[in-house]
One Martini backbone bead per residue (centre of mass of N, CA, C, O) as a GRO file, in nm:
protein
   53
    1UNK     BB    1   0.097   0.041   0.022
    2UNK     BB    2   0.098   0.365  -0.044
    3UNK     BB    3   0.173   0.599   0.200
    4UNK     BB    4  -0.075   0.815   0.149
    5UNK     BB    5  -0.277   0.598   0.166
    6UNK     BB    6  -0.217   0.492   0.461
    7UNK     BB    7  -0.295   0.802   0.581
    8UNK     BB    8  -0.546   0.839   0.485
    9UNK     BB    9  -0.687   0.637   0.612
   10UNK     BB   10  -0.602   0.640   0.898
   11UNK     BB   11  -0.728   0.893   0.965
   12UNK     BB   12  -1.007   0.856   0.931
   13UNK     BB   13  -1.027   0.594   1.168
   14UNK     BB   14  -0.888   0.826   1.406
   15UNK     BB   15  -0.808   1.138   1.333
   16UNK     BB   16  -0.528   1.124   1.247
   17UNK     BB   17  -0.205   1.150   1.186
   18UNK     BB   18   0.053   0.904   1.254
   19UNK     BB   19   0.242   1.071   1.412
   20UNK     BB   20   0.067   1.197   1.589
   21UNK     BB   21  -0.038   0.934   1.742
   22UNK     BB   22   0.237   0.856   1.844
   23UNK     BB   23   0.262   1.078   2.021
   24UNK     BB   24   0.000   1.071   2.169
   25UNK     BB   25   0.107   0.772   2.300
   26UNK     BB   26   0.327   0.884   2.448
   27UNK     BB   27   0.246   1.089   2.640
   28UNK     BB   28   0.042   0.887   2.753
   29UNK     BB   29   0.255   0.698   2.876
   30UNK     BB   30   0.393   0.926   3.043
   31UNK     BB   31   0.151   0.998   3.221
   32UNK     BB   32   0.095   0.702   3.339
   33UNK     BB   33   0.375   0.685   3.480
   34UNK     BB   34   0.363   0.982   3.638
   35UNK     BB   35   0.128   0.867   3.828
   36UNK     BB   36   0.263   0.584   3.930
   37UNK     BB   37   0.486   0.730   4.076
   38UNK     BB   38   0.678   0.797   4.369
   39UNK     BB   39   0.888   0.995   4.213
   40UNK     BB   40   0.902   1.255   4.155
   41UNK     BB   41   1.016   1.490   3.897
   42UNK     BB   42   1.269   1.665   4.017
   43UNK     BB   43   1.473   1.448   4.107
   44UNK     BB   44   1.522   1.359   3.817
   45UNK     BB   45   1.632   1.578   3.685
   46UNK     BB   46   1.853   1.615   3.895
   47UNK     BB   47   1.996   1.409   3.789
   48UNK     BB   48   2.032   1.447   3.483
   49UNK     BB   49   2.211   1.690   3.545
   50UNK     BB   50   2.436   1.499   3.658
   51UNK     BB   51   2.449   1.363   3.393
   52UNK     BB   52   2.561   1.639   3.229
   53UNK     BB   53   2.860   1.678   3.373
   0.00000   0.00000   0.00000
């Protein structure tokens, strides 16, 4: 199927366009992550930043 055809489709069936919808759907399990830690999300980043040192 050449990739316009299903570009095109996909939207039809989901309302969204591929990339988009892989997008929303990392957000969205990244939202579901960050509900279900026990740990802060800036104690993260803290960490984060001492590794880019």
């Amino acid at each position: 199927m050449p990739v316009d055809t299903f570009a095109r489709r996909f939207k039809a069936q989901t309302g969204m366009a591929p990339y988009a919808y892989v997008i929303d759907r990392r957000v969205r399990r990244a939202q579901s992550l960050l509900r279900g830690s026990a740990l802060p999300m800036l104690a993260g980043m803290a960490a984060a930043q001492r590794l880019a040192l």
